[in-house]
mmCIF file of the N, C-alpha and C atoms, coordinates in Angstrom:
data_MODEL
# 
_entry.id   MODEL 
# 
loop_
_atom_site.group_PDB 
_atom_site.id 
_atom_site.type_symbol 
_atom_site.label_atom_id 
_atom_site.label_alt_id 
_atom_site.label_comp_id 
_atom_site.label_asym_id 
_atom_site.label_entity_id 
_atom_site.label_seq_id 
_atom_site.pdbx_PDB_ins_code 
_atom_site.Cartn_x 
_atom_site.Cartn_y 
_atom_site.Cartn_z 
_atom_site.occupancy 
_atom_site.B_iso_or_equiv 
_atom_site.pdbx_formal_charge 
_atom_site.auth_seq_id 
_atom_site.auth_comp_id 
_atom_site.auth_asym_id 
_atom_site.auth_atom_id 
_atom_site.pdbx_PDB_model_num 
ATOM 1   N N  . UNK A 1 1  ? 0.846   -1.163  0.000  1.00 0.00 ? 1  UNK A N  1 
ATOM 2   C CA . UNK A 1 1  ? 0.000   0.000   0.000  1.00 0.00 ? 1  UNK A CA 1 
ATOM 3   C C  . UNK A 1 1  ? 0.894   1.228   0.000  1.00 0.00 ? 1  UNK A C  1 
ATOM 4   N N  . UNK A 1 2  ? 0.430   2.363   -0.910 1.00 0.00 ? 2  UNK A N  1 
ATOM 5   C CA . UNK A 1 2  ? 1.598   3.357   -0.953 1.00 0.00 ? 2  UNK A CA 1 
ATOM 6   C C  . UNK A 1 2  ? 0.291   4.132   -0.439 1.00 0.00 ? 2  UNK A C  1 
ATOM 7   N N  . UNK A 1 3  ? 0.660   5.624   -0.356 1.00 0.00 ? 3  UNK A N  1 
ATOM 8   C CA . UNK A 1 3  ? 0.298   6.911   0.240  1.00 0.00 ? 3  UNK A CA 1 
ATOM 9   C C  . UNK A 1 3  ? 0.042   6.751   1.916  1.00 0.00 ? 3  UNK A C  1 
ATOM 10  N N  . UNK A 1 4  ? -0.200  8.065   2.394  1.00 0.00 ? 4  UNK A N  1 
ATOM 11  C CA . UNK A 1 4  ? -0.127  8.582   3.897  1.00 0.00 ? 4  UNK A CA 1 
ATOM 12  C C  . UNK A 1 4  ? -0.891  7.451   4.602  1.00 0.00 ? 4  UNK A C  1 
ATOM 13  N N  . UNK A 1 5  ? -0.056  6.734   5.665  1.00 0.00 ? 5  UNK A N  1 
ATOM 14  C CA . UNK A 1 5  ? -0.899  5.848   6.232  1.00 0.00 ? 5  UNK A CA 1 
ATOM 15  C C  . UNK A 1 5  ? -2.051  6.371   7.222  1.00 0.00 ? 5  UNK A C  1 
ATOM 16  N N  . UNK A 1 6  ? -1.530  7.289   7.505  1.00 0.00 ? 6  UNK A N  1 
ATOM 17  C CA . UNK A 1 6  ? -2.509  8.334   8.797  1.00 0.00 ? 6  UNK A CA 1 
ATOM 18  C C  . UNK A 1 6  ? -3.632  8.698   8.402  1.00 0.00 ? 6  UNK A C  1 
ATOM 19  N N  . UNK A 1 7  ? -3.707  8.398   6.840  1.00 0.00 ? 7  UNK A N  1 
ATOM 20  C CA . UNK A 1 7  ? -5.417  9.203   6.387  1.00 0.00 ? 7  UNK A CA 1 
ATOM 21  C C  . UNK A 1 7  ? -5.850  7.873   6.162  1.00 0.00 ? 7  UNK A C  1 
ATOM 22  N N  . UNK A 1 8  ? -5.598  6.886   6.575  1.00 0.00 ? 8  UNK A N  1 
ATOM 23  C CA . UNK A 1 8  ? -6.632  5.456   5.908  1.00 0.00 ? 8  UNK A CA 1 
ATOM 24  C C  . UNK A 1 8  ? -7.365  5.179   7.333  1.00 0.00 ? 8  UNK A C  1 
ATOM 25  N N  . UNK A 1 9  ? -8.164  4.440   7.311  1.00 0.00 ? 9  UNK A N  1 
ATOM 26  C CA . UNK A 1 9  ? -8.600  3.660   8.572  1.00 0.00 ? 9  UNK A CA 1 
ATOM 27  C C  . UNK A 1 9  ? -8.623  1.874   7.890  1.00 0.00 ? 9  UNK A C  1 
ATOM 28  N N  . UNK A 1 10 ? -8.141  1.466   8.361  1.00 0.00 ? 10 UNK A N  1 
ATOM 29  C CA . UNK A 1 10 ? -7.753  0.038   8.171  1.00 0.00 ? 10 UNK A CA 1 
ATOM 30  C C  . UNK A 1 10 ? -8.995  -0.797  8.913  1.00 0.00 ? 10 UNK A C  1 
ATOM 31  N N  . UNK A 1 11 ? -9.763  -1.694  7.617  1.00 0.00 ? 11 UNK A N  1 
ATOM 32  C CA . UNK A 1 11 ? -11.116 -2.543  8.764  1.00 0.00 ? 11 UNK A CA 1 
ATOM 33  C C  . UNK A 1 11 ? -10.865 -3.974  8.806  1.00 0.00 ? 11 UNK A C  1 
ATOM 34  N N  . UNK A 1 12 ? -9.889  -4.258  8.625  1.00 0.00 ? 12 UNK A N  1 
ATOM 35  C CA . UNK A 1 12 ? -9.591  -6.010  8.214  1.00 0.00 ? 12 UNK A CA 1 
ATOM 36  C C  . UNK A 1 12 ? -7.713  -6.132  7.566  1.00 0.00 ? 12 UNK A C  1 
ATOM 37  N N  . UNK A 1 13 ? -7.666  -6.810  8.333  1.00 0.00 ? 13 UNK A N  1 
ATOM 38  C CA . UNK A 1 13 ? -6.105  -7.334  8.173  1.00 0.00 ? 13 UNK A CA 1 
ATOM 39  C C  . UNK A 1 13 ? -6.175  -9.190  7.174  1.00 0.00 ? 13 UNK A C  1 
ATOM 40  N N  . UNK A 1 14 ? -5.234  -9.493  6.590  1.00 0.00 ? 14 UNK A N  1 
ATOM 41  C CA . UNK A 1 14 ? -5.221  -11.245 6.290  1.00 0.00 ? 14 UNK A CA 1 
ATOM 42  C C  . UNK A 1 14 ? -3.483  -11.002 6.138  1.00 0.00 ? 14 UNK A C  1 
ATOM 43  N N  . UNK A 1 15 ? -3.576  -12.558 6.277  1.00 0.00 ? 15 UNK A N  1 
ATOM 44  C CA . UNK A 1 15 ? -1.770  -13.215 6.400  1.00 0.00 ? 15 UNK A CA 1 
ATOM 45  C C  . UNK A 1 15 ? -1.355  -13.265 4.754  1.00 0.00 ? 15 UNK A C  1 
ATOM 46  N N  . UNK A 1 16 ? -0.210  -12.759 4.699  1.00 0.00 ? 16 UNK A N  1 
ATOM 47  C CA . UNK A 1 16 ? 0.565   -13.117 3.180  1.00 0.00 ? 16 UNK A CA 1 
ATOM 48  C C  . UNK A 1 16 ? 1.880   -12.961 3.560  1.00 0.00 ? 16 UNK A C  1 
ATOM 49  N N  . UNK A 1 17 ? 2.139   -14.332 3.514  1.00 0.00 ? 17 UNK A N  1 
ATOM 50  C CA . UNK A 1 17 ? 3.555   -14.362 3.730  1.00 0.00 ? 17 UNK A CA 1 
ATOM 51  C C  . UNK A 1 17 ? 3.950   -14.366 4.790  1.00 0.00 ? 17 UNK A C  1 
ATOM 52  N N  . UNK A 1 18 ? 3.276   -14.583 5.902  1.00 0.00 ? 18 UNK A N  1 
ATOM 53  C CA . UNK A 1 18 ? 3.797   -14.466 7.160  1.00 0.00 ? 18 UNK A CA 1 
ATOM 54  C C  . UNK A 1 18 ? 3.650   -13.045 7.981  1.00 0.00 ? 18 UNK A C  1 
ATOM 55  N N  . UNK A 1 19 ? 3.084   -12.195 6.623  1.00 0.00 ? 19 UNK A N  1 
ATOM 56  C CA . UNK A 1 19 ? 2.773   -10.461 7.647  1.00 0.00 ? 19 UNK A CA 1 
ATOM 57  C C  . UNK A 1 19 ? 1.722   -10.309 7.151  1.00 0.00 ? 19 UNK A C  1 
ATOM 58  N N  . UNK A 1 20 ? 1.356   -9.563  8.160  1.00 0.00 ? 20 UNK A N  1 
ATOM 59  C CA . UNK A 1 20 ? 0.061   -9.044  8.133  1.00 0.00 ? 20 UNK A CA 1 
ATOM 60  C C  . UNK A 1 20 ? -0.215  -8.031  6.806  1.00 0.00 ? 20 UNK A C  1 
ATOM 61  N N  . UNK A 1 21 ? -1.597  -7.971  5.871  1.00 0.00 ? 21 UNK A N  1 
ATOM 62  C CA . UNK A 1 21 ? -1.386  -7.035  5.051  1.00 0.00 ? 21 UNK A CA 1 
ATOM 63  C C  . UNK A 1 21 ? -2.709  -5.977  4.975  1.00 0.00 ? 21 UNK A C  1 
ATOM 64  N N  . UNK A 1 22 ? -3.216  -5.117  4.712  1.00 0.00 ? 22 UNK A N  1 
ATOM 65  C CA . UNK A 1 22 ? -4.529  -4.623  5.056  1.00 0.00 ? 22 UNK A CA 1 
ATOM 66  C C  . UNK A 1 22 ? -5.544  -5.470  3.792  1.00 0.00 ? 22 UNK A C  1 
ATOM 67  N N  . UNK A 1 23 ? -6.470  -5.314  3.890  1.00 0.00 ? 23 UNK A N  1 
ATOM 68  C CA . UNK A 1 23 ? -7.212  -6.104  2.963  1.00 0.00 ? 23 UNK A CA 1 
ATOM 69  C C  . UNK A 1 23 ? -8.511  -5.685  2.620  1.00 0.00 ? 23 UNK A C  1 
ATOM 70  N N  . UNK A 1 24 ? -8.915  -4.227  3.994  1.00 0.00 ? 24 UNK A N  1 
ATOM 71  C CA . UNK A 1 24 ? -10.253 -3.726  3.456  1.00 0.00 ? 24 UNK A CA 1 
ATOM 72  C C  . UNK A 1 24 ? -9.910  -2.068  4.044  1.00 0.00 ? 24 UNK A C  1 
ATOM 73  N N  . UNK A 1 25 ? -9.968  -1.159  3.823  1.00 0.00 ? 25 UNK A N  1 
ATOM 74  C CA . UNK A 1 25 ? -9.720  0.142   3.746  1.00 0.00 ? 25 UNK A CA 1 
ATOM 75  C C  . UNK A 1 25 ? -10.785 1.424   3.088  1.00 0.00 ? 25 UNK A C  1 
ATOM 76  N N  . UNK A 1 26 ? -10.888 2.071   4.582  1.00 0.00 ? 26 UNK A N  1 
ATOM 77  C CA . UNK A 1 26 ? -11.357 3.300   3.828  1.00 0.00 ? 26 UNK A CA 1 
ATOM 78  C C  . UNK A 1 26 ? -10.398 4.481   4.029  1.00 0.00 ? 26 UNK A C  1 
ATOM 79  N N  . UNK A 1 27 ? -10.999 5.916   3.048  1.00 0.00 ? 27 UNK A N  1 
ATOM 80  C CA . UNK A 1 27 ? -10.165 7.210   3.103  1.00 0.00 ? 27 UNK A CA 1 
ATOM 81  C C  . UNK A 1 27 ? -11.267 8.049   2.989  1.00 0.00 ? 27 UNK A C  1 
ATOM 82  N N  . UNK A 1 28 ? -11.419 9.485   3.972  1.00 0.00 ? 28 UNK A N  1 
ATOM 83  C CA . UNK A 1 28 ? -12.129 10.413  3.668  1.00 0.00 ? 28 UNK A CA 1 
ATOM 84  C C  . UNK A 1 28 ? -11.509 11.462  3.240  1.00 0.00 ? 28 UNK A C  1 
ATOM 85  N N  . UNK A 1 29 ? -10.977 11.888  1.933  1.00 0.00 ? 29 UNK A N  1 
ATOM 86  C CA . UNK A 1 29 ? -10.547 12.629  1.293  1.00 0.00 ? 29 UNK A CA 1 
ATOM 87  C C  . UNK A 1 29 ? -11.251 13.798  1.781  1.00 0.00 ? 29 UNK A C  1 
ATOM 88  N N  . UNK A 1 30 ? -10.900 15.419  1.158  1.00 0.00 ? 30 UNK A N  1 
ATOM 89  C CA . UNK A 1 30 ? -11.467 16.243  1.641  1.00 0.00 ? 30 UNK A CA 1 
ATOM 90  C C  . UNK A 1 30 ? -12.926 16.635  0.959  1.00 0.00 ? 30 UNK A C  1 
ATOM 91  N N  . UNK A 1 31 ? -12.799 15.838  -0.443 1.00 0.00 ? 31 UNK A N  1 
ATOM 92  C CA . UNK A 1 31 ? -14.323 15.333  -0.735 1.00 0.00 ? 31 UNK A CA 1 
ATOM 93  C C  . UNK A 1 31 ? -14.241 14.054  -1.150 1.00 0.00 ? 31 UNK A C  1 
ATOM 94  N N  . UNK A 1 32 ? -15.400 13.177  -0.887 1.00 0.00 ? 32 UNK A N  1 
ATOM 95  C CA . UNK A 1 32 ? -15.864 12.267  -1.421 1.00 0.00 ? 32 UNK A CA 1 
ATOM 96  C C  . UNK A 1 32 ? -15.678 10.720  -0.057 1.00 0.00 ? 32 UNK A C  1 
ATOM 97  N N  . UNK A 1 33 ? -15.767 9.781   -0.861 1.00 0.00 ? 33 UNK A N  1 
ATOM 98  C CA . UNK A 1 33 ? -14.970 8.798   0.466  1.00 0.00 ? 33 UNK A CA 1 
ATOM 99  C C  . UNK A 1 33 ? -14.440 7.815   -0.666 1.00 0.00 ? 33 UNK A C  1 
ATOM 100 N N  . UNK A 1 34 ? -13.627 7.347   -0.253 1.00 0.00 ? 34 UNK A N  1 
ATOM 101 C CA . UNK A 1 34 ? -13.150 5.473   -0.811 1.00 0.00 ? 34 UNK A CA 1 
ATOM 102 C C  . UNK A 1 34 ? -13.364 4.753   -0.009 1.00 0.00 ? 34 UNK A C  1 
ATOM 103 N N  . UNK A 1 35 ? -13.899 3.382   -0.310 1.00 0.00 ? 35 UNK A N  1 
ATOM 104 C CA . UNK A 1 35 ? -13.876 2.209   0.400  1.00 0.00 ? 35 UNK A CA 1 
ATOM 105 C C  . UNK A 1 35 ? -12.802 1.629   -0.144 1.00 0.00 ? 35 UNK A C  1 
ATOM 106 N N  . UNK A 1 36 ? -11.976 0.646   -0.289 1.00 0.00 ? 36 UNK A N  1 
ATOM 107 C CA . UNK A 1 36 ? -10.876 -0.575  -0.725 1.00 0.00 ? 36 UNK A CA 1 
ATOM 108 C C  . UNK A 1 36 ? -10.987 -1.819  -0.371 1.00 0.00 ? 36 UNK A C  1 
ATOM 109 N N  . UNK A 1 37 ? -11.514 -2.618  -1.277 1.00 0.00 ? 37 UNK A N  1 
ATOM 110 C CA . UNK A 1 37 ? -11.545 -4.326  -0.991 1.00 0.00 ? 37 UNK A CA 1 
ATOM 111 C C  . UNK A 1 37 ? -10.621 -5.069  -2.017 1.00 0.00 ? 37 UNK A C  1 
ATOM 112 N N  . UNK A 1 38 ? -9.246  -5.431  -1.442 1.00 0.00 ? 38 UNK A N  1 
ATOM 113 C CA . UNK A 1 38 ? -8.826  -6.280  -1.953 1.00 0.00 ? 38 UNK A CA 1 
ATOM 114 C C  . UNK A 1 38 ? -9.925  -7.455  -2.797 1.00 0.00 ? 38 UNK A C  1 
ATOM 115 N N  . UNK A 1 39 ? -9.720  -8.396  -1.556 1.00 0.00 ? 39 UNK A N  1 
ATOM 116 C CA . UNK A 1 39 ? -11.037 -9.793  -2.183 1.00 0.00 ? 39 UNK A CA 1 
ATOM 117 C C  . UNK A 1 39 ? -11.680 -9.342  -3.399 1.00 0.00 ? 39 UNK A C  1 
ATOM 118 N N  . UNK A 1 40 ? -12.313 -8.381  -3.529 1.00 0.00 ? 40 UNK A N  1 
ATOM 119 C CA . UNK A 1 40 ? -13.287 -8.104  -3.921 1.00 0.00 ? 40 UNK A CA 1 
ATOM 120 C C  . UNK A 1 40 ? -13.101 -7.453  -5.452 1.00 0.00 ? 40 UNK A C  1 
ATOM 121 N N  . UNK A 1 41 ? -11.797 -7.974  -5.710 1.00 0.00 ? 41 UNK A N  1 
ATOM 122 C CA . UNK A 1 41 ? -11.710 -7.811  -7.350 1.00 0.00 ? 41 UNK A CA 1 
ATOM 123 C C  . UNK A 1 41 ? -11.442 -8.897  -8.399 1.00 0.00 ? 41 UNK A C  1 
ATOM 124 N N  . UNK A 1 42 ? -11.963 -9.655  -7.456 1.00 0.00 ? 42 UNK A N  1 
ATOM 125 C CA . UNK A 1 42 ? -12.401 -11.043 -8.692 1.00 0.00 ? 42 UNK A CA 1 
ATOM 126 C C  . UNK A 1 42 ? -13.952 -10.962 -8.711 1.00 0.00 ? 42 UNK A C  1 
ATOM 127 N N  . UNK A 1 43 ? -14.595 -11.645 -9.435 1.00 0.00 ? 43 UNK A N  1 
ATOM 128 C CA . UNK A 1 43 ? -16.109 -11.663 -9.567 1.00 0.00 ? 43 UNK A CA 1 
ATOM 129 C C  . UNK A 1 43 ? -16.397 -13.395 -8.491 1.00 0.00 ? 43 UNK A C  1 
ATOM 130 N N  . UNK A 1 44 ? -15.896 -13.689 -8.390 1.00 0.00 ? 44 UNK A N  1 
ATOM 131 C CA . UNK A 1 44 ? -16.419 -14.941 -7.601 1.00 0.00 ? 44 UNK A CA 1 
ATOM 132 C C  . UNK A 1 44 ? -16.595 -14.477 -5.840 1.00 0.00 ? 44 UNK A C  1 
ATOM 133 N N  . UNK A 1 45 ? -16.010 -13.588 -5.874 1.00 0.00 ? 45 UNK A N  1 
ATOM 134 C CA . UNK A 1 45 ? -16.121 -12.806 -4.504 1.00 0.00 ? 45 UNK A CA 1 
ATOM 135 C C  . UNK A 1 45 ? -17.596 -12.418 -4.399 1.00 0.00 ? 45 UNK A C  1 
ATOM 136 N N  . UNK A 1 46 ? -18.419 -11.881 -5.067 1.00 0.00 ? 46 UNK A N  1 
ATOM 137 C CA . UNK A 1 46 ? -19.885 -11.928 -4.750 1.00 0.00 ? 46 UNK A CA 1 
ATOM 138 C C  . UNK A 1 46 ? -20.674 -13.210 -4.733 1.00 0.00 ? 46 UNK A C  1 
ATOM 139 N N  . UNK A 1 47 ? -19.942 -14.433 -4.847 1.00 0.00 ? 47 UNK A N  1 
ATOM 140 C CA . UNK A 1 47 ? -20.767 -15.650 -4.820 1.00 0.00 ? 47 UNK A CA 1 
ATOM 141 C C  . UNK A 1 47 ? -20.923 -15.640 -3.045 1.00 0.00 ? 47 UNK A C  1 
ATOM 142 N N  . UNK A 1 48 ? -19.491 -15.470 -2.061 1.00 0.00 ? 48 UNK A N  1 
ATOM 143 C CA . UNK A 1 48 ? -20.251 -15.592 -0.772 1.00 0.00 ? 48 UNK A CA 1 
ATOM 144 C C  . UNK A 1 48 ? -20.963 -14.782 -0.018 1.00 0.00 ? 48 UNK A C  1 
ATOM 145 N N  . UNK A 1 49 ? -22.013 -14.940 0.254  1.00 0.00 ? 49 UNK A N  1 
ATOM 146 C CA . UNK A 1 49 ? -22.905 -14.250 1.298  1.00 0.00 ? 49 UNK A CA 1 
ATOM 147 C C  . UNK A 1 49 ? -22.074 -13.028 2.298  1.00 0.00 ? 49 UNK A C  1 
ATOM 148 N N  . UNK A 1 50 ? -21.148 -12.968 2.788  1.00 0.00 ? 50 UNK A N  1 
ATOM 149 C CA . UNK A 1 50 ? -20.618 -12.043 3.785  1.00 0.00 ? 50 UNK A CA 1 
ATOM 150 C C  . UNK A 1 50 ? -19.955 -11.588 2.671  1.00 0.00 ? 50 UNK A C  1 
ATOM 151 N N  . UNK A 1 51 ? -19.346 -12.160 1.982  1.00 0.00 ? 51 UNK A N  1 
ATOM 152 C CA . UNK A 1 51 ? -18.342 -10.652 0.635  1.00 0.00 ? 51 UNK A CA 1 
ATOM 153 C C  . UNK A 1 51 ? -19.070 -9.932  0.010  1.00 0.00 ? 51 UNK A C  1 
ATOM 154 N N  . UNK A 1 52 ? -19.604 -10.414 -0.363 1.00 0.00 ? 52 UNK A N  1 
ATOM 155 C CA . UNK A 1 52 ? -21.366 -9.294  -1.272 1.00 0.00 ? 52 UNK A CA 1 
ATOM 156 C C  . UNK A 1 52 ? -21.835 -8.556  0.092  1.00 0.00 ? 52 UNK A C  1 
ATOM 157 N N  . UNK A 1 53 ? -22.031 -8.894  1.279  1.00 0.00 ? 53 UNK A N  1 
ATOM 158 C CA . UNK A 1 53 ? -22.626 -7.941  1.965  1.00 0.00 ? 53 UNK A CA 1 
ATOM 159 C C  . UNK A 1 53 ? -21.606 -6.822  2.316  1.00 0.00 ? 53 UNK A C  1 
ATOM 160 N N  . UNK A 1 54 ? -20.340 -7.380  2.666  1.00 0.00 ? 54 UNK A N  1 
ATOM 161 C CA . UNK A 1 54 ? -19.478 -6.575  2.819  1.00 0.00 ? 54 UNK A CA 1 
ATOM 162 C C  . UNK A 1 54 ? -19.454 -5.200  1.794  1.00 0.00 ? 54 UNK A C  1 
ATOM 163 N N  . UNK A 1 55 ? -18.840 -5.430  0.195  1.00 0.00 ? 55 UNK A N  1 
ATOM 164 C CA . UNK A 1 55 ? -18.958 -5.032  -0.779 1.00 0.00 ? 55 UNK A CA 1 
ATOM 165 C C  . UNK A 1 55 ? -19.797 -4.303  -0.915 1.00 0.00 ? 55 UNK A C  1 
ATOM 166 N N  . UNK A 1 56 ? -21.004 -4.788  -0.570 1.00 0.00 ? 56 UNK A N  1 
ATOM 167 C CA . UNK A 1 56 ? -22.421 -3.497  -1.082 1.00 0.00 ? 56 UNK A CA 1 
ATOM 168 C C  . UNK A 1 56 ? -22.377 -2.238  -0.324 1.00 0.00 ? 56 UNK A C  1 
ATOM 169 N N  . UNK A 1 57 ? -22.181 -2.987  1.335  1.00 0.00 ? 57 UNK A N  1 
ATOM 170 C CA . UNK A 1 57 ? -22.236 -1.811  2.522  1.00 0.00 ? 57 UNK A CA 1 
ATOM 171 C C  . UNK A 1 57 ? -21.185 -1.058  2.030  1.00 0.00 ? 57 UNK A C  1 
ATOM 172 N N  . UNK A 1 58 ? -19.877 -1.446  1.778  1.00 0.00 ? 58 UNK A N  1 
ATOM 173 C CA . UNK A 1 58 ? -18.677 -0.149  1.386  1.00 0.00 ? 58 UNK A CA 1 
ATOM 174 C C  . UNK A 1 58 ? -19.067 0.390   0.137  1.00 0.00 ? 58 UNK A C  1 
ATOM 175 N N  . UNK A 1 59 ? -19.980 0.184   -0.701 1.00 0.00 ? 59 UNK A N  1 
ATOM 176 C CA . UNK A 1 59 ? -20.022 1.066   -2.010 1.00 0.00 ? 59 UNK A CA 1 
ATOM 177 C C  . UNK A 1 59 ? -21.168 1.814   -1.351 1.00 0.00 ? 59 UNK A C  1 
ATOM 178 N N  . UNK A 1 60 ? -22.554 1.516   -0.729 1.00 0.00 ? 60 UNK A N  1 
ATOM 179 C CA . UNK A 1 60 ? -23.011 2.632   0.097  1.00 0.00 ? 60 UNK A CA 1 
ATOM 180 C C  . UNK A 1 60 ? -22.700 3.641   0.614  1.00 0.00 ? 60 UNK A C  1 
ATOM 181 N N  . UNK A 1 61 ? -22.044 3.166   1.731  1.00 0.00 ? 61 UNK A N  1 
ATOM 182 C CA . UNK A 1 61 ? -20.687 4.399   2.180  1.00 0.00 ? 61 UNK A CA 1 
ATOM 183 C C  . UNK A 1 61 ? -20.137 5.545   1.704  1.00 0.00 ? 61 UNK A C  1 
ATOM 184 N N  . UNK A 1 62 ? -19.398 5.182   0.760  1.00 0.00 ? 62 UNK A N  1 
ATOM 185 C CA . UNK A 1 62 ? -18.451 5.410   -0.150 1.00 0.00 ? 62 UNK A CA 1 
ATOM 186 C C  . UNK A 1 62 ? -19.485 6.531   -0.748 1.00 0.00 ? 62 UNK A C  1 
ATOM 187 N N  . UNK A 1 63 ? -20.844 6.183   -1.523 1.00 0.00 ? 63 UNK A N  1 
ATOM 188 C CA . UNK A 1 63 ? -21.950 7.032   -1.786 1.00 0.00 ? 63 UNK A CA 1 
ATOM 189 C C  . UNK A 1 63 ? -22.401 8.194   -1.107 1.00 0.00 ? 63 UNK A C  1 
ATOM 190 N N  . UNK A 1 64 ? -21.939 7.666   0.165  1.00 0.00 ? 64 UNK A N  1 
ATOM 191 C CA . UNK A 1 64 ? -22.334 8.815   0.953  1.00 0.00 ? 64 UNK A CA 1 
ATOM 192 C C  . UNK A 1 64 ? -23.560 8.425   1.692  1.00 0.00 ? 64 UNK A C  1 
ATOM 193 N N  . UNK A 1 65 ? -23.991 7.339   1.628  1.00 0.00 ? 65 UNK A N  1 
ATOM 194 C CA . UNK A 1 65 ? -25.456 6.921   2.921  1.00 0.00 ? 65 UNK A CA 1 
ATOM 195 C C  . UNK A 1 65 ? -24.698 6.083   3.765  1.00 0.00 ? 65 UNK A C  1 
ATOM 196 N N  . UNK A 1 66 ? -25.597 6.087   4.630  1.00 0.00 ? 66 UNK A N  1 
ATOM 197 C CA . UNK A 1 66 ? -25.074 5.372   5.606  1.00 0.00 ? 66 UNK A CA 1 
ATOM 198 C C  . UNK A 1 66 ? -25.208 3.654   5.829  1.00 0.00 ? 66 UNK A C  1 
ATOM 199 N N  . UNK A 1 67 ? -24.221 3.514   6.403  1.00 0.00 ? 67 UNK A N  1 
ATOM 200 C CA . UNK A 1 67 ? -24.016 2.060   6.593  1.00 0.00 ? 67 UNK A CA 1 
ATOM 201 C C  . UNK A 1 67 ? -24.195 1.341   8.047  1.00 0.00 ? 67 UNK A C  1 
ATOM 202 N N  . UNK A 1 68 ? -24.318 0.292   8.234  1.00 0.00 ? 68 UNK A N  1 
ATOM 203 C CA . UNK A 1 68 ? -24.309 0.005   9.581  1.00 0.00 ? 68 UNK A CA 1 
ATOM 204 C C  . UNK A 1 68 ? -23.108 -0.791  10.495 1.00 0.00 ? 68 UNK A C  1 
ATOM 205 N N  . UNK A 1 69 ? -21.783 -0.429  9.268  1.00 0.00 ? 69 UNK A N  1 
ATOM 206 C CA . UNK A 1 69 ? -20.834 -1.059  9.920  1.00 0.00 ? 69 UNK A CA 1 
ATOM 207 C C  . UNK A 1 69 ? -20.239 0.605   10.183 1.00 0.00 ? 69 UNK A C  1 
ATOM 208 N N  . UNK A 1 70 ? -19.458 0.259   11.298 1.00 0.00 ? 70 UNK A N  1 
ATOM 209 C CA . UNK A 1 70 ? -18.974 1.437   12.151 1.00 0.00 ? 70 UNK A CA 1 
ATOM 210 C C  . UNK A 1 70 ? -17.896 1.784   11.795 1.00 0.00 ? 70 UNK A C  1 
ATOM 211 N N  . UNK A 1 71 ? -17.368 2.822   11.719 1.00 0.00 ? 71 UNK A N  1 
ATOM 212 C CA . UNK A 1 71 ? -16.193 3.345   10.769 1.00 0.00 ? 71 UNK A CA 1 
ATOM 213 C C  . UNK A 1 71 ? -15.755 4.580   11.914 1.00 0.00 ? 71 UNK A C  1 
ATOM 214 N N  . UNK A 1 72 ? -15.884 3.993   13.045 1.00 0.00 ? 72 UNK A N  1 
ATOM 215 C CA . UNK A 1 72 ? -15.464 4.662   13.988 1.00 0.00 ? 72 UNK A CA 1 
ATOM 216 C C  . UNK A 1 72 ? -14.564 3.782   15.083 1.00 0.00 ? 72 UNK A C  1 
# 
């Protein structure tokens, strides 16, 4: 992951290689928001039930409505 680590909030860690790597990430820029899902750039990733829910709630977000996972 490159740029300022201090502006991300990190929501999920997984193992590669023996270290830890981030794997789901948001940023509130001074407009807009990003969500970041690794997993979630293959298409078989919406076949499981918790990755599609995951996925939908961060593109909500990201929209600007609200979600019910806590980003606090």
């Amino acid at each position: 992951m490159a740029g300022d680590a201090d502006r991300i909030r990190v929501l999920g860690y997984g193992q590669e290689d023996g270290a830890s790597q981030p794997l789901f990430w948001i940023l509130e820029p001074t407009r807009g928001r990003v969500f970041v899902s690794i997993p979630g750039h293959s298409a078989w990733t919406f076949d499981a039930p918790l990755d599609r829910k995951l996925s939908l709630r961060g593109i909500a977000w990201a929209a600007g409505g609200r979600s019910s996972v806590s980003t606090s």
